[in-house]
PDB file of N, CA, C and O in Angstrom:
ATOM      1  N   UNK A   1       0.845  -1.174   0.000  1.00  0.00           N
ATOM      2  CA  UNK A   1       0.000   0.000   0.000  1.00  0.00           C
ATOM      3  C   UNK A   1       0.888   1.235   0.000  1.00  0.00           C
ATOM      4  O   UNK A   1       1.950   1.196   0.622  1.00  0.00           O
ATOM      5  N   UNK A   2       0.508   2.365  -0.682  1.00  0.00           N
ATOM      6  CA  UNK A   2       1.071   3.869  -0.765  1.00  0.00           C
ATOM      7  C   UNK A   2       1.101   3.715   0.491  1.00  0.00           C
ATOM      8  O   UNK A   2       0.269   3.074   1.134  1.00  0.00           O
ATOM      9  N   UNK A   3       2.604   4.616   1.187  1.00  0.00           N
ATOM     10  CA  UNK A   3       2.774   5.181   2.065  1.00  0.00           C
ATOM     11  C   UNK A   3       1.338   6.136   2.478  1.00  0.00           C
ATOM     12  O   UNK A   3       0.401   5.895   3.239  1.00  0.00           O
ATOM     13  N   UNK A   4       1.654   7.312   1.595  1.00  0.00           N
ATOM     14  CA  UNK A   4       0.951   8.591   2.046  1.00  0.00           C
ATOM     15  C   UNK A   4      -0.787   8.004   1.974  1.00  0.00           C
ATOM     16  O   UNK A   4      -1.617   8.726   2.526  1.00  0.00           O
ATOM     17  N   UNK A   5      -1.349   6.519   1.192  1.00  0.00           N
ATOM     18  CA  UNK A   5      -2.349   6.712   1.473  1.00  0.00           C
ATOM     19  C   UNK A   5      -2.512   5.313   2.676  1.00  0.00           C
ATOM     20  O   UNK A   5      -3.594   4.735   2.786  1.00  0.00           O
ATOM     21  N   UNK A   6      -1.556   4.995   3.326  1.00  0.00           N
ATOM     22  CA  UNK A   6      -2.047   4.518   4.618  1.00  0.00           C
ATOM     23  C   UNK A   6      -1.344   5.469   5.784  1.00  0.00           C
ATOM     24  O   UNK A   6      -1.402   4.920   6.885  1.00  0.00           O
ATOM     25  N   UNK A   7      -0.762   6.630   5.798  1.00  0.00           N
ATOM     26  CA  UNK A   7      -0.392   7.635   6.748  1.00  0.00           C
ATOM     27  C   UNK A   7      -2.246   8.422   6.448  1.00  0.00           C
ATOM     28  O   UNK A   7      -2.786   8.758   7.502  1.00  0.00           O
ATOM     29  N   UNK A   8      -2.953   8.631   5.357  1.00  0.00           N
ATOM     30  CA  UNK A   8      -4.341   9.293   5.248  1.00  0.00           C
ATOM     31  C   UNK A   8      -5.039   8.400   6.239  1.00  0.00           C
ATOM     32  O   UNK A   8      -5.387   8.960   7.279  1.00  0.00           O
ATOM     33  N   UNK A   9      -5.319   7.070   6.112  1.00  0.00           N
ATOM     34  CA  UNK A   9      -6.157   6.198   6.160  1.00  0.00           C
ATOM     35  C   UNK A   9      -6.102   6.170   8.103  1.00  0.00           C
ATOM     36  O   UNK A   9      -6.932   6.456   8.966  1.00  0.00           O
ATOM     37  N   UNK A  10      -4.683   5.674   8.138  1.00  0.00           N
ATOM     38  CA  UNK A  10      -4.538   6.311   9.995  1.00  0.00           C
ATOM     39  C   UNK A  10      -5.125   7.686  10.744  1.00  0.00           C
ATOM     40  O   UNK A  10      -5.758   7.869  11.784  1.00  0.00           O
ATOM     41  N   UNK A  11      -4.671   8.443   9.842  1.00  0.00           N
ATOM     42  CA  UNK A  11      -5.066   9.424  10.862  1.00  0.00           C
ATOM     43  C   UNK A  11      -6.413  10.176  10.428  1.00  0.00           C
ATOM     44  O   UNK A  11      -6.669  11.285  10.897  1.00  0.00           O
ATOM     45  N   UNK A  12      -7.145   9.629   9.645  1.00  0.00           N
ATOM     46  CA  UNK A  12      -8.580   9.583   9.339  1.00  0.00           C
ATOM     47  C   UNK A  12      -9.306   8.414  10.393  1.00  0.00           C
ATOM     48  O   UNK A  12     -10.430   8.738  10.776  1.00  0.00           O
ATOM     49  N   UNK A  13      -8.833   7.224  10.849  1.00  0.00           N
ATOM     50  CA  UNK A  13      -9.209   6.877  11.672  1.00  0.00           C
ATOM     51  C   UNK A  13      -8.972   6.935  13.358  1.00  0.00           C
ATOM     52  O   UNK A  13      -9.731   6.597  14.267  1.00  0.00           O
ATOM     53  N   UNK A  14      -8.132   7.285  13.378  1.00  0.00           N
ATOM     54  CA  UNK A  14      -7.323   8.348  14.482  1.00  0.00           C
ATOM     55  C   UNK A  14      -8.618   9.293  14.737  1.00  0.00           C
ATOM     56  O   UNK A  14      -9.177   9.244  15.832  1.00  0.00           O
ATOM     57  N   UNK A  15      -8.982   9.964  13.938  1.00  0.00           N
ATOM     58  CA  UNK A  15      -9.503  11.244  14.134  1.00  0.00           C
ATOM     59  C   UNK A  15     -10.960  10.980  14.304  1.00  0.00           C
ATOM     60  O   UNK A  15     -11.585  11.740  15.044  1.00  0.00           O
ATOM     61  N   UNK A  16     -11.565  10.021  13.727  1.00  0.00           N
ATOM     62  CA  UNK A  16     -13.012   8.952  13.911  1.00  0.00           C
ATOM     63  C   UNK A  16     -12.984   8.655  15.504  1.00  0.00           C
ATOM     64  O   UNK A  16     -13.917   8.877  16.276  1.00  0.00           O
ATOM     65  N   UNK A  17     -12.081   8.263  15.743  1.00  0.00           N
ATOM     66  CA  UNK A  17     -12.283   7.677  17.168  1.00  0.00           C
ATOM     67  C   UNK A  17     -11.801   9.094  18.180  1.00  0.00           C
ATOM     68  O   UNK A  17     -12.178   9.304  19.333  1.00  0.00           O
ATOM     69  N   UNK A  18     -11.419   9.444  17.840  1.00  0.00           N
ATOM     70  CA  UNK A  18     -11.261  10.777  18.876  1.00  0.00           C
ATOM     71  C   UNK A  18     -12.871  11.160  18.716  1.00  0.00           C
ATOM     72  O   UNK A  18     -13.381  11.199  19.836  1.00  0.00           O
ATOM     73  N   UNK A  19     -13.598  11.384  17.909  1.00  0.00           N
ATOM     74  CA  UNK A  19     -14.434  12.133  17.615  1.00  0.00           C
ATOM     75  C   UNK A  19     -15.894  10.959  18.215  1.00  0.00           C
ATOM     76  O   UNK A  19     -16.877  11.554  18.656  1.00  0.00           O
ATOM     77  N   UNK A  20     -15.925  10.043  18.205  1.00  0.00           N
ATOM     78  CA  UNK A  20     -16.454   9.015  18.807  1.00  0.00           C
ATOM     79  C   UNK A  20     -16.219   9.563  20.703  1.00  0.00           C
ATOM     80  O   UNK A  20     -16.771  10.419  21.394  1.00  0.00           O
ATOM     81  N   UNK A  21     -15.514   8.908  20.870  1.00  0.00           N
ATOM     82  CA  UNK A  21     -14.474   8.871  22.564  1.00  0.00           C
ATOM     83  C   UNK A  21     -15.396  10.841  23.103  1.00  0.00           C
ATOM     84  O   UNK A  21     -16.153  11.088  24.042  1.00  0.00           O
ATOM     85  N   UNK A  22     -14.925  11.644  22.173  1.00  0.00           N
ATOM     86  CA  UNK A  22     -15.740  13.360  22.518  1.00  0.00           C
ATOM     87  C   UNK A  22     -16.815  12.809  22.894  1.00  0.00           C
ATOM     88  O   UNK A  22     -17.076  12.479  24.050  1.00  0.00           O
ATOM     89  N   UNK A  23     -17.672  12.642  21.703  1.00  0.00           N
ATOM     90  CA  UNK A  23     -19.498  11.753  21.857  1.00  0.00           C
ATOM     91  C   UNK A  23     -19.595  11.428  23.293  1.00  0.00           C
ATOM     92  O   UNK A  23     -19.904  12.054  24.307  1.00  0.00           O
ATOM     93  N   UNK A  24     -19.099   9.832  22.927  1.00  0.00           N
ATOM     94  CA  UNK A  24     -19.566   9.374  24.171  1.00  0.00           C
ATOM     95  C   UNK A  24     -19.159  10.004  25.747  1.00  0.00           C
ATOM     96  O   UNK A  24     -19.864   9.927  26.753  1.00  0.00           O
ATOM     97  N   UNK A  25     -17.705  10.691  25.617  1.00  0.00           N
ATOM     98  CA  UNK A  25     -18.275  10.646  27.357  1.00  0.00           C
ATOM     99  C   UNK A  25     -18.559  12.508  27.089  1.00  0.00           C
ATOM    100  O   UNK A  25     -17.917  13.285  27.795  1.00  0.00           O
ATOM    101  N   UNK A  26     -19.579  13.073  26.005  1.00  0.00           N
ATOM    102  CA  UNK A  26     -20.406  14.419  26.012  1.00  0.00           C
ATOM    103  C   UNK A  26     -21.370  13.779  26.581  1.00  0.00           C
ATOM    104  O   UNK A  26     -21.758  14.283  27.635  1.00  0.00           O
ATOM    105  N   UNK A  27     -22.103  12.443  26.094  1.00  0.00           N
ATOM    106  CA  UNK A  27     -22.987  12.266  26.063  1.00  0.00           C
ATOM    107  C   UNK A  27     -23.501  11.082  27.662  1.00  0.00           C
ATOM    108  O   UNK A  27     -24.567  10.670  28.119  1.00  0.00           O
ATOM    109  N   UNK A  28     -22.500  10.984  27.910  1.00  0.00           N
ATOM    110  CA  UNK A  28     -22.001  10.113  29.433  1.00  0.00           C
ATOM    111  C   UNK A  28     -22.218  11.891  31.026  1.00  0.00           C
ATOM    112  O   UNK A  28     -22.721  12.245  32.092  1.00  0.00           O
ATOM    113  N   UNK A  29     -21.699  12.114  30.337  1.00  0.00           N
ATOM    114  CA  UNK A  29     -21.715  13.484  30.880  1.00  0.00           C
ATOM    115  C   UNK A  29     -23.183  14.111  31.451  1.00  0.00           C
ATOM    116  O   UNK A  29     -23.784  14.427  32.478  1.00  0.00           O
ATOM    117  N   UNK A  30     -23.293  14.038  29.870  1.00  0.00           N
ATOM    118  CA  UNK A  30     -25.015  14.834  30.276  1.00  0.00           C
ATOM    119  C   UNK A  30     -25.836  14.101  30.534  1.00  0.00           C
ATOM    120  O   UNK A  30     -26.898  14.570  30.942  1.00  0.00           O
ATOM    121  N   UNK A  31     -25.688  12.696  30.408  1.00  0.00           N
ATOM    122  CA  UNK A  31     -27.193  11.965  30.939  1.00  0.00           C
ATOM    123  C   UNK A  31     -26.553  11.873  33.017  1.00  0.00           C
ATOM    124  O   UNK A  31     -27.276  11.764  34.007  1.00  0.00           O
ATOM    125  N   UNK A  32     -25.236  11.959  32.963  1.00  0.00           N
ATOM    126  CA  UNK A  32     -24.910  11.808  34.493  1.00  0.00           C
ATOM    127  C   UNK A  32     -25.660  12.946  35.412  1.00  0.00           C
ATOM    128  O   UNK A  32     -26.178  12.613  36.478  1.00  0.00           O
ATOM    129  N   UNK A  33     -25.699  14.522  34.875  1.00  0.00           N
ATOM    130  CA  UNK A  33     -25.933  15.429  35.286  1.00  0.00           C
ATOM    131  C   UNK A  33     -27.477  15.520  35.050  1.00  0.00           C
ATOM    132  O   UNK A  33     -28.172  16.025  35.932  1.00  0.00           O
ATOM    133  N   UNK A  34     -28.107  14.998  33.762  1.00  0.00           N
ATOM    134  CA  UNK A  34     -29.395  15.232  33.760  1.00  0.00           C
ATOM    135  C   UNK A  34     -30.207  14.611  34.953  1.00  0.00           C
ATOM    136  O   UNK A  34     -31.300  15.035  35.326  1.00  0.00           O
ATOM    137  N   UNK A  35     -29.346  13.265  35.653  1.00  0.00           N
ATOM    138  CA  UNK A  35     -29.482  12.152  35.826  1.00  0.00           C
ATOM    139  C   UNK A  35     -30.022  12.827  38.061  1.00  0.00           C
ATOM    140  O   UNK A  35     -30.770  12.449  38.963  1.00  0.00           O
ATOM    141  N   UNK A  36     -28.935  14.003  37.795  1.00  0.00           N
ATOM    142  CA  UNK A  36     -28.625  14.614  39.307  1.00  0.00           C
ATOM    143  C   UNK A  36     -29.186  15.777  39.120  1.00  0.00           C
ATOM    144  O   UNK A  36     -28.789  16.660  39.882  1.00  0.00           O
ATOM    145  N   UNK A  37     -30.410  16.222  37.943  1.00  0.00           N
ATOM    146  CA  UNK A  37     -30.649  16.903  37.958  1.00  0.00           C
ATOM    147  C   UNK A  37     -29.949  18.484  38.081  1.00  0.00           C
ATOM    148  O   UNK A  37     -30.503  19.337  38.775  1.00  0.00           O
ATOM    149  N   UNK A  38     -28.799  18.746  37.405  1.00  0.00           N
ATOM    150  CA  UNK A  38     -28.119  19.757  37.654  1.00  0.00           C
ATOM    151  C   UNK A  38     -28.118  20.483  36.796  1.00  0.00           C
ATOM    152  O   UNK A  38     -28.009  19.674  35.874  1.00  0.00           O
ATOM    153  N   UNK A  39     -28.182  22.078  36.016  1.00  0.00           N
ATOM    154  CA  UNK A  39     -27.754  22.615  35.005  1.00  0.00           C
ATOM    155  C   UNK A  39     -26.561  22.220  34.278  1.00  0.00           C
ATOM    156  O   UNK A  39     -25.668  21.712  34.955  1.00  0.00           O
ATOM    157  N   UNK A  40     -26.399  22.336  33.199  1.00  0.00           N
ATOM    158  CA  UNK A  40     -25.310  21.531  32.046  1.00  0.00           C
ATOM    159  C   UNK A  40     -24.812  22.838  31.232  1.00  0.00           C
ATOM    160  O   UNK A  40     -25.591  23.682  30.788  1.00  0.00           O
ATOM    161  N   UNK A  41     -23.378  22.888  31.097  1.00  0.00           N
ATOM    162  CA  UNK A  41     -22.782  23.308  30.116  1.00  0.00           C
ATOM    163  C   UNK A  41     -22.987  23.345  28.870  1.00  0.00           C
ATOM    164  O   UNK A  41     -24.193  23.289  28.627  1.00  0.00           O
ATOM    165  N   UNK A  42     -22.022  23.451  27.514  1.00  0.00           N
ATOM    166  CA  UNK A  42     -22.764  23.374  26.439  1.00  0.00           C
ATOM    167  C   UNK A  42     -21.974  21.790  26.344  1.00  0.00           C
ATOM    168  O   UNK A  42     -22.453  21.191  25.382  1.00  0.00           O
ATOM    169  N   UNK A  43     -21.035  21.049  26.979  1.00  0.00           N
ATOM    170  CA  UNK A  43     -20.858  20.204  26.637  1.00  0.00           C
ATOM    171  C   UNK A  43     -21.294  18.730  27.883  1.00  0.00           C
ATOM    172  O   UNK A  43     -20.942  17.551  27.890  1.00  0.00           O
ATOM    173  N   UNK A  44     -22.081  19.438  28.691  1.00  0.00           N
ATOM    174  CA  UNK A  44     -22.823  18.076  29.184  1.00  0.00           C
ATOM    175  C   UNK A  44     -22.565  17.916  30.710  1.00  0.00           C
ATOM    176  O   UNK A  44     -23.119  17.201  31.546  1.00  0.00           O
ATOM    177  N   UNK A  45     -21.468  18.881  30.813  1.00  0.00           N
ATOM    178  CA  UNK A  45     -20.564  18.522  32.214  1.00  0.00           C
ATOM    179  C   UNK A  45     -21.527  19.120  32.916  1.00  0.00           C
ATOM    180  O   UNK A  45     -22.249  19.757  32.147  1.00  0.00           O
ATOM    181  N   UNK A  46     -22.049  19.248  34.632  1.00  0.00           N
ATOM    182  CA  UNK A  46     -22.752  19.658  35.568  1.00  0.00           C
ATOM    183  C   UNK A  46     -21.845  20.855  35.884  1.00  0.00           C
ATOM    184  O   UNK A  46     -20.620  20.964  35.834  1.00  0.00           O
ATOM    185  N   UNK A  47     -22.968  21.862  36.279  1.00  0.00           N
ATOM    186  CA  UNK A  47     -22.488  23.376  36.294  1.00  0.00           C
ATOM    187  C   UNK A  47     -22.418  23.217  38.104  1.00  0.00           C
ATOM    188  O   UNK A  47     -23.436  22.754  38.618  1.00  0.00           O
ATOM    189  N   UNK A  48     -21.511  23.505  38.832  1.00  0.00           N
ATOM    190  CA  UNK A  48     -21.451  24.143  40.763  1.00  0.00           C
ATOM    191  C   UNK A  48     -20.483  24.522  41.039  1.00  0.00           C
ATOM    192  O   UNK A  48     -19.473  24.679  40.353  1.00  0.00           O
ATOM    193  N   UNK A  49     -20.701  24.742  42.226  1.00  0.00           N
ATOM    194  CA  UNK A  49     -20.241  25.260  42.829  1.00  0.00           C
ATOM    195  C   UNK A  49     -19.666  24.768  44.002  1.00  0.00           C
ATOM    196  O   UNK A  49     -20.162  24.414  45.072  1.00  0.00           O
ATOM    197  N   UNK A  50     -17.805  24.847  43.331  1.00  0.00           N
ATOM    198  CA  UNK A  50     -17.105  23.791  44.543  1.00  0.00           C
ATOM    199  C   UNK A  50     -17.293  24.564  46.042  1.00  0.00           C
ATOM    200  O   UNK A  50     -17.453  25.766  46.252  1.00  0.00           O
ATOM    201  N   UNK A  51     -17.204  23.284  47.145  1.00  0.00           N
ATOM    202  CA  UNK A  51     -17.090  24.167  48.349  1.00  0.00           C
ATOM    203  C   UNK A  51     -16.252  24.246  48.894  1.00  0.00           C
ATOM    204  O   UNK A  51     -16.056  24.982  49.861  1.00  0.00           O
ATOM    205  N   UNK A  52     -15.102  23.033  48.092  1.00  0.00           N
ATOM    206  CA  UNK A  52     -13.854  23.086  48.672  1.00  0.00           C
ATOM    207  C   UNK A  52     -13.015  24.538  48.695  1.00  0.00           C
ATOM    208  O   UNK A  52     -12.294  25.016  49.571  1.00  0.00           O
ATOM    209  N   UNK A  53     -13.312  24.924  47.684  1.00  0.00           N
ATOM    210  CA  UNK A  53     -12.278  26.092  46.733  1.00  0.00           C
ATOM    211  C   UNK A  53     -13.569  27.041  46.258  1.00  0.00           C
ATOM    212  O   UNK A  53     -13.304  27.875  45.392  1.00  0.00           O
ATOM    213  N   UNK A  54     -14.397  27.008  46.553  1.00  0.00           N
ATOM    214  CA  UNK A  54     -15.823  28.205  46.555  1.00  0.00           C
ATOM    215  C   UNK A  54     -15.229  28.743  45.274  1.00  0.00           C
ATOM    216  O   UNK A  54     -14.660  29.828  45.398  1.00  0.00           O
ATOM    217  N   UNK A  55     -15.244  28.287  44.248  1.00  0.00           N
ATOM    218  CA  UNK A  55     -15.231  28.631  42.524  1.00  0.00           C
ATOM    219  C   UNK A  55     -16.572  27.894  41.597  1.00  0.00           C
ATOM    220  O   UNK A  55     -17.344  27.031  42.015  1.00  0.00           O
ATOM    221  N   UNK A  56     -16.564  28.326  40.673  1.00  0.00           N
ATOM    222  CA  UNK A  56     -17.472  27.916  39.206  1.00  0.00           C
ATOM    223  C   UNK A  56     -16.821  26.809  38.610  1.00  0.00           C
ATOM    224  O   UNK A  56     -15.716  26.976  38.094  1.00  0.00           O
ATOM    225  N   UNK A  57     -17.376  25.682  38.616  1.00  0.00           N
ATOM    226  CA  UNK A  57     -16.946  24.530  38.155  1.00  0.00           C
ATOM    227  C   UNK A  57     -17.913  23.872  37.460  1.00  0.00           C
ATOM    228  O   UNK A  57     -19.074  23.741  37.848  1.00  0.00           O
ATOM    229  N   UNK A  58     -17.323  23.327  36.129  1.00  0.00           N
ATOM    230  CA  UNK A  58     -18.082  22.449  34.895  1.00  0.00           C
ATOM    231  C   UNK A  58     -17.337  21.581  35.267  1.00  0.00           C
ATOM    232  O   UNK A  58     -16.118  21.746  35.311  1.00  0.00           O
ATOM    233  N   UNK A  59     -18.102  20.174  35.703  1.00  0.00           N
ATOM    234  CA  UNK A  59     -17.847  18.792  36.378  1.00  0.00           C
ATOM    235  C   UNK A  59     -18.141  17.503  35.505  1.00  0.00           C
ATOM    236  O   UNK A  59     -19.131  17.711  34.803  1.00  0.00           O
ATOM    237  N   UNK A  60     -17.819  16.741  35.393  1.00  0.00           N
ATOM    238  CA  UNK A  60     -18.222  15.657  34.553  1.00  0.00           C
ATOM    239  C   UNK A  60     -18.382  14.442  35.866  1.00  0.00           C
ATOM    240  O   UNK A  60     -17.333  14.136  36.434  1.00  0.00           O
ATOM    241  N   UNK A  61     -19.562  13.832  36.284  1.00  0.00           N
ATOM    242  CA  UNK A  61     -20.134  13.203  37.345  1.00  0.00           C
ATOM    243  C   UNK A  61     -19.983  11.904  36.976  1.00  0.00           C
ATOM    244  O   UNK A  61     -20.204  11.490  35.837  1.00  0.00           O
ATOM    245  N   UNK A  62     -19.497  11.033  38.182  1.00  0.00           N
ATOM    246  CA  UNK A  62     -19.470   9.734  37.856  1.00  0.00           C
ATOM    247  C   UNK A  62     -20.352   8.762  38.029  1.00  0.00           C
ATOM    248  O   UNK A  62     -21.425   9.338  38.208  1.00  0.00           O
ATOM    249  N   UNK A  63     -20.533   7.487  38.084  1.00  0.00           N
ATOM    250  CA  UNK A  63     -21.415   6.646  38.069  1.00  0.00           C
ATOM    251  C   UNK A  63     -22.197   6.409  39.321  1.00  0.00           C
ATOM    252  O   UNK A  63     -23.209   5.739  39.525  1.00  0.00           O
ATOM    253  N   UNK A  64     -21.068   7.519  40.503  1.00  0.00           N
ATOM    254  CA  UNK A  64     -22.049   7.014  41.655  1.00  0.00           C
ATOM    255  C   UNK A  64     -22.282   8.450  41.899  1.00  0.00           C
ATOM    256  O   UNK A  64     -21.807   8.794  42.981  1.00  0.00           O
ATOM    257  N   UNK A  65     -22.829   9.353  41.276  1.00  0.00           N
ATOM    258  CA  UNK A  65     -22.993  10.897  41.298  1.00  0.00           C
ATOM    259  C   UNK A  65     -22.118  11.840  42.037  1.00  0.00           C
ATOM    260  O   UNK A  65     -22.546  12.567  42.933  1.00  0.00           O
ATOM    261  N   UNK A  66     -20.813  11.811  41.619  1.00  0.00           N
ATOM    262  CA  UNK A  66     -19.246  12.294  42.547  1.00  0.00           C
ATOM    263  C   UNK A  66     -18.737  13.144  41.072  1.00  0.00           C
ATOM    264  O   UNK A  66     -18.469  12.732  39.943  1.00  0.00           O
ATOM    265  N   UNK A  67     -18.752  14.350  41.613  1.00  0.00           N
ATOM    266  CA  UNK A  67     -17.765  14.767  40.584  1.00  0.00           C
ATOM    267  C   UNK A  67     -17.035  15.228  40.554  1.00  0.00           C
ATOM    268  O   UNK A  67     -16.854  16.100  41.403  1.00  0.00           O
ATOM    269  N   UNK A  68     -15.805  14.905  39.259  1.00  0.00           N
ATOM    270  CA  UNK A  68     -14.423  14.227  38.972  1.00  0.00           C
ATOM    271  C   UNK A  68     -13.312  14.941  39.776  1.00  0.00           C
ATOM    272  O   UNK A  68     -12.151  14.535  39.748  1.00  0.00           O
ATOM    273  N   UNK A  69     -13.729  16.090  40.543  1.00  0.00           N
ATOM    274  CA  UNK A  69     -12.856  16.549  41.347  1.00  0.00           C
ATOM    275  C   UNK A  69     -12.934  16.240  43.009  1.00  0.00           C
ATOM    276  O   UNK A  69     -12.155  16.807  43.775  1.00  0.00           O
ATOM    277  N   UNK A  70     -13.859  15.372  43.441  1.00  0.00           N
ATOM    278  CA  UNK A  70     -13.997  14.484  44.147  1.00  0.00           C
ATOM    279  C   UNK A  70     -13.261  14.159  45.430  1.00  0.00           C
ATOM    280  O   UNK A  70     -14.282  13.951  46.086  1.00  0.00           O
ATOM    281  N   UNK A  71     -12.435  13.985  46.162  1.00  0.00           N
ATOM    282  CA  UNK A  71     -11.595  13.956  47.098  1.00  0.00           C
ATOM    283  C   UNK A  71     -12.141  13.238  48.755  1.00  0.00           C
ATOM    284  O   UNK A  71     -12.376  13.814  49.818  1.00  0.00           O
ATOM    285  N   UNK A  72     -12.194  11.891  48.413  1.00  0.00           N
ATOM    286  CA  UNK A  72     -12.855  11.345  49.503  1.00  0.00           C
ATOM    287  C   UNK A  72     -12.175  11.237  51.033  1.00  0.00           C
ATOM    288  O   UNK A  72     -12.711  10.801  52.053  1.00  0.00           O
ATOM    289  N   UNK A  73     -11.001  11.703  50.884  1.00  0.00           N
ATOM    290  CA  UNK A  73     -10.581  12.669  52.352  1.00  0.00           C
ATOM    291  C   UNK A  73     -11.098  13.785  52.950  1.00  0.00           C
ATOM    292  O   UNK A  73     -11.146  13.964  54.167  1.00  0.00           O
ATOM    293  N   UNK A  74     -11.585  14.729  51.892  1.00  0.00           N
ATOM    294  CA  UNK A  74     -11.693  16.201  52.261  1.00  0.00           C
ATOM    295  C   UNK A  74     -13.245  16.390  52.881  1.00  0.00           C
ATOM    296  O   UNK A  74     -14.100  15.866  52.166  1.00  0.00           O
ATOM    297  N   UNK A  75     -13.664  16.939  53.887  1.00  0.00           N
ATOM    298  CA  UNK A  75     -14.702  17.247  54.420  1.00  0.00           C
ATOM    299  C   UNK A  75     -15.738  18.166  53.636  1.00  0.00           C
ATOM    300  O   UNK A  75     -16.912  18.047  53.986  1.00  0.00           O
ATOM    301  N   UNK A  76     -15.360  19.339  52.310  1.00  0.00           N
ATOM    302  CA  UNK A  76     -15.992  19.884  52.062  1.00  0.00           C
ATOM    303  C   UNK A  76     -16.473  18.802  50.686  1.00  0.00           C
ATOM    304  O   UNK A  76     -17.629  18.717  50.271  1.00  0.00           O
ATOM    305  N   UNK A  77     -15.323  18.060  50.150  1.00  0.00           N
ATOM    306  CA  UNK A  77     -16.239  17.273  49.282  1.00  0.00           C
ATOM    307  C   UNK A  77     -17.133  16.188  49.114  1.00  0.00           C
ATOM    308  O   UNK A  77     -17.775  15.770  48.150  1.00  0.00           O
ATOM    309  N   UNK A  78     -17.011  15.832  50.314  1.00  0.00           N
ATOM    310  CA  UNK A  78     -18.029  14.210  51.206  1.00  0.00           C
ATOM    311  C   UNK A  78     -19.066  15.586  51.287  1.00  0.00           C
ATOM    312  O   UNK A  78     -19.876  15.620  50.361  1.00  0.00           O
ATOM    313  N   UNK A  79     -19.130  16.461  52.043  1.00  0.00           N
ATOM    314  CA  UNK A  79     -20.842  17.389  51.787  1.00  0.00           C
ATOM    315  C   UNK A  79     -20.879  18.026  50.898  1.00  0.00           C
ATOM    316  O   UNK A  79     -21.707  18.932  50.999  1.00  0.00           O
ATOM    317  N   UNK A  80     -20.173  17.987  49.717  1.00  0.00           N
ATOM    318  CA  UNK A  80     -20.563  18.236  48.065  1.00  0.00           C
ATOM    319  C   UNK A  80     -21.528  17.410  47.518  1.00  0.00           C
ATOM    320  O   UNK A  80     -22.597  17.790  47.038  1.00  0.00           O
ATOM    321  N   UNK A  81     -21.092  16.170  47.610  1.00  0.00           N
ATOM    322  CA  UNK A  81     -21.388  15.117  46.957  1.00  0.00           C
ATOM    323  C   UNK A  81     -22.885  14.549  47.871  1.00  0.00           C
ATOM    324  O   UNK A  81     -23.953  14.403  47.276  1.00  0.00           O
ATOM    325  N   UNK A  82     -22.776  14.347  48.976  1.00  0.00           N
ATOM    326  CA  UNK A  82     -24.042  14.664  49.703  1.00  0.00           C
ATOM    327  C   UNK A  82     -25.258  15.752  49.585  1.00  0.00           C
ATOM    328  O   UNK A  82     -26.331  15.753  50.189  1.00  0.00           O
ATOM    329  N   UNK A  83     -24.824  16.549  48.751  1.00  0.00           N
ATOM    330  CA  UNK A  83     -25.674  17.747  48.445  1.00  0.00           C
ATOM    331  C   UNK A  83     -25.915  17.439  47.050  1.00  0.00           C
ATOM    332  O   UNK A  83     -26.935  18.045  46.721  1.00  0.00           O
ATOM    333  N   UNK A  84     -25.534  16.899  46.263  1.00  0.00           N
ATOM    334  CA  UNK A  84     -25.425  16.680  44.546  1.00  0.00           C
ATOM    335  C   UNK A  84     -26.698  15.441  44.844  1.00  0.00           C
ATOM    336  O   UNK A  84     -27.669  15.471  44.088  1.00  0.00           O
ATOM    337  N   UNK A  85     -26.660  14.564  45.755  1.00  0.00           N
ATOM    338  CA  UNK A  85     -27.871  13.560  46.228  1.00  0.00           C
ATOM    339  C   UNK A  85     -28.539  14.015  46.291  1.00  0.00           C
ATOM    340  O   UNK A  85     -29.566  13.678  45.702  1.00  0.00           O
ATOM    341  N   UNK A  86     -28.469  15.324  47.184  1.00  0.00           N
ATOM    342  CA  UNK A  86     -29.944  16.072  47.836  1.00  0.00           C
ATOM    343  C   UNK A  86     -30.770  16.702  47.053  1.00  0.00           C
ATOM    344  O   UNK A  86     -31.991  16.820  47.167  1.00  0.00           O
ATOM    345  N   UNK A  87     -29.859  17.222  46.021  1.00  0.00           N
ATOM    346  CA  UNK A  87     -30.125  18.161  45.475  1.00  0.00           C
ATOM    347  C   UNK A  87     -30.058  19.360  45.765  1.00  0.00           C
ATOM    348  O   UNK A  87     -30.924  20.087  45.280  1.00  0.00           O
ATOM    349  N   UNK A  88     -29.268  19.816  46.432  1.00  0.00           N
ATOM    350  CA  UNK A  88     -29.010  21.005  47.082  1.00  0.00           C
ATOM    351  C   UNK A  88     -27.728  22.059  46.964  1.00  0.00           C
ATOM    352  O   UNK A  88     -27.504  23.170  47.445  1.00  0.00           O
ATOM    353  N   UNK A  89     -26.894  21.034  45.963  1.00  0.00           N
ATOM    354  CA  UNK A  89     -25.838  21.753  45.990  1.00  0.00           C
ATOM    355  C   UNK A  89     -25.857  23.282  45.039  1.00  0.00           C
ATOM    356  O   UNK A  89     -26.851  23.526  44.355  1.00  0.00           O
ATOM    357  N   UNK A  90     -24.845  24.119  45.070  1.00  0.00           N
ATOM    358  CA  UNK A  90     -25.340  25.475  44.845  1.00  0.00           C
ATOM    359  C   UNK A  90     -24.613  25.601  42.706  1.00  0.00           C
ATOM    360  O   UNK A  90     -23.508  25.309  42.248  1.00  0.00           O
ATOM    361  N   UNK A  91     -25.531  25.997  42.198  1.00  0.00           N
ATOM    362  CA  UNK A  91     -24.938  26.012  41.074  1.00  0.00           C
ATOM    363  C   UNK A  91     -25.221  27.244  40.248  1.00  0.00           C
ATOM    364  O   UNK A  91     -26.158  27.952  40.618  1.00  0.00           O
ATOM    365  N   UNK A  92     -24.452  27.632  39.053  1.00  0.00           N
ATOM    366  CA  UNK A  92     -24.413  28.586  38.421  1.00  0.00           C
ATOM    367  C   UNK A  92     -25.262  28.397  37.049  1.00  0.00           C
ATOM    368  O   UNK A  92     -25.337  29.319  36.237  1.00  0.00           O
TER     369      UNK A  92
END
């Protein structure tokens, strides 16, 4: 096979699966947050408000509704994540 048309053929499929891999966890994303009921970004992630670090944070939530900045030592994020249950946590 041509060089240059299996260097095309790679990184045409290279670029398929990147573009796949975006999809799914956009779409992993927003059913997690729809899921916790939270406002969503334009790409799916849950919109709050950390309490660790009291900033604006776009979160991508995991399977057990924890999101990805998470820290199961820290006291303010065990009552983050307790509030993301409740529904209570504070968001933008």
């Amino acid at each position: 096979m041509d060089d240059r048309l299996e260097q095309f053929l790679r990184s045409t499929f290279r670029s398929a699966g990147r573009q796949y891999a975006d999809a799914k966890r956009a779409y992993r994303d927003a059913r997690q947050a729809t899921l916790a009921d939270l406002p969503q970004d334009d790409e799916g992630r849950a919109r709050i408000v950390c309490r660790r670090y009291v900033e604006r944070r776009a979160v991508s939530l995991d399977a057990k509704v924890r999101p990805a900045c998470f820290d199961p030592d820290h006291p303010d994020c065990r009552g983050c994540v307790e509030d993301v249950r409740d529904g209570r946590v504070e968001t933008w």
